[in-house]
N, C-alpha and C positions, 0 to 999 in steps of 0.2 A: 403349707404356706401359712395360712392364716387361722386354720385349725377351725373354719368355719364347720366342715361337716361331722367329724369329732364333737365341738361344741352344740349342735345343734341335732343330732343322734342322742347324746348325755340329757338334753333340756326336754328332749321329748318323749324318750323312754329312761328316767330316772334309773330302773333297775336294772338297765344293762352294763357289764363292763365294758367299759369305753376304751381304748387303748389307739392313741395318737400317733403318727412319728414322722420325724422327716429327717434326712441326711446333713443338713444344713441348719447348725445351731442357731442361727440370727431368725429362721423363721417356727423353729421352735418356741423360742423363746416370744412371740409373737404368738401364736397361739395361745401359749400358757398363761397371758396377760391381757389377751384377749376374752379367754376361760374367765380368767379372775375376775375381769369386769363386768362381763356379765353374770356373774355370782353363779356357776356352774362347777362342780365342784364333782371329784371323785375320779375324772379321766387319767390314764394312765399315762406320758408323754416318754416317749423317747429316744433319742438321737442313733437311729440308724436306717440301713439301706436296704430298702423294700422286704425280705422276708428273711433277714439274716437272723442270725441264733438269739441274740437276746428276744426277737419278737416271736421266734416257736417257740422259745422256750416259757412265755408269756402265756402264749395261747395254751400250749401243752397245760400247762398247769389253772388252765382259767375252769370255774364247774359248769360252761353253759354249756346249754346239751345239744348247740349249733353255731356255727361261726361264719361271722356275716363282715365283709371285707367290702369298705367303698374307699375307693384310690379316685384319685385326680392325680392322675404323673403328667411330667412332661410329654405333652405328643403332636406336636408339630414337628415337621422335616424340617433340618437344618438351612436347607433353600428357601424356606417360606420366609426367612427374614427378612431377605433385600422385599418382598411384598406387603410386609405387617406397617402398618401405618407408625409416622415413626414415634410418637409419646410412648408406643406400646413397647415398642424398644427400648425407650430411652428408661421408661419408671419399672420394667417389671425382668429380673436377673434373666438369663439369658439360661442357666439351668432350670425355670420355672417352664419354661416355652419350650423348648428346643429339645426334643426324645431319639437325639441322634439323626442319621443319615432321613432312613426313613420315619422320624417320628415315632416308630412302634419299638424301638429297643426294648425300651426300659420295661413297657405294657407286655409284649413277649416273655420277658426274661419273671416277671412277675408271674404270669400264667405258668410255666412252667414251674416254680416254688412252688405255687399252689397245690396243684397239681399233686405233688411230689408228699408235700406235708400233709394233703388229706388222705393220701393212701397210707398212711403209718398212723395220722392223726384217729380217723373212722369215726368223724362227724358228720352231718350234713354240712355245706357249705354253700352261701348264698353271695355272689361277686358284683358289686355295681361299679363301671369300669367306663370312665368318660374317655371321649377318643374325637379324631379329627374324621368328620363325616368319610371322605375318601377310604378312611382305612377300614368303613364296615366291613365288607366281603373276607378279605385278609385276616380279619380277626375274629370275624363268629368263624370261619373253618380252622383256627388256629385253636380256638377254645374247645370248638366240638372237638379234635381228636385227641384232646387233653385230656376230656371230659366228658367220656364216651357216652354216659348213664346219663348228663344233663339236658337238661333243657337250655337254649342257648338262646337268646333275645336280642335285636335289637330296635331299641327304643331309639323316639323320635324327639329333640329339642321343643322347643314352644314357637318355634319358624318352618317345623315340619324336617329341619335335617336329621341325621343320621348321629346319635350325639354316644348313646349310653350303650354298653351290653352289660344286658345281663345272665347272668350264670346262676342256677339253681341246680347243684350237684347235688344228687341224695348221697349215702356211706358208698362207699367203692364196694364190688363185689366181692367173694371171698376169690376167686380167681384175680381179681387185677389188685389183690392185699400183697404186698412183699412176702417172702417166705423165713 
């Protein structure tokens, strides 16, 4: 969206590679002008969909000796709309909100990548993954048997709900490496 936690990941630890993206040009582009104004400088931006090849092939080639992924995707259920109050409708895209049926498509379909690209990657990998409080349960057991080895969290908002998980995967074993 707004390339808030990219810019602000960059501003706080200068020497990280920062690597941005979203599927939707108009709020890339927003971001990058966002970066720019705030004189933040060096993040990597790029237009596409959650772990597709240009962004492994990003990562594959980056030298840091761990890789640490914070997403905000869409995840609310498609029904929650007739309930969201309506300016929230009206001012914010409807692909920003809305993570399919259940809200978890997209959060799913991403854990899975992950998943996938650290067992060939053989990084450590560390996931901050904001969600709609209902769907804790659902998605720390989705994550744990992604992520057998991890440590699986989840974190609580500043109202006390159920907001963030987090995922602390060490390297995958030499058994669960591809052959």
């Amino acid at each position: 969206g707004s390339g808030a936690v990219a810019t602000t990941i960059k501003a706080e630890c200068p020497d990280a590679e920062v690597i941005a993206s979203d599927k939707h040009r108009a709020a890339l582009s927003l971001a990058r002008a966002n970066a720019k104004r705030l004189r933040v400088k060096g993040i990597r931006f790029y237009q596409a969909d959650l772990l597709d090849q240009r962004i492994r092939s990003s990562l594959s080639r980056s030298r840091a000796i761990k890789i640490v992924v914070a997403a905000n995707l869409p995840y609310l259920p498609r029904a929650d709309k007739k309930s969201l109050p309506p300016e929230v409708v009206r001012h914010e895209p409807s692909s920003a909100l809305f993570g399919g049926r259940s809200g978890m498509e997209l959060i799913k379909k991403l854990l899975v990548q992950l998943a996938a690209f650290q067992k060939t990657d053989l990084r450590p990998l560390t996931l901050f993954l904001e969600f709609d409080s209902p769907q804790a349960t659902t998605l720390k057991r989705e994550a744990s048997c992604l992520f057998p080895l991890a440590r699986v969290h989840v974190l609580q908002d500043t109202c006390g709900r159920d907001r963030l998980l987090r995922i602390i995967a060490p390297i995958p074993r030499t058994s669960d490496r591809p052959s």
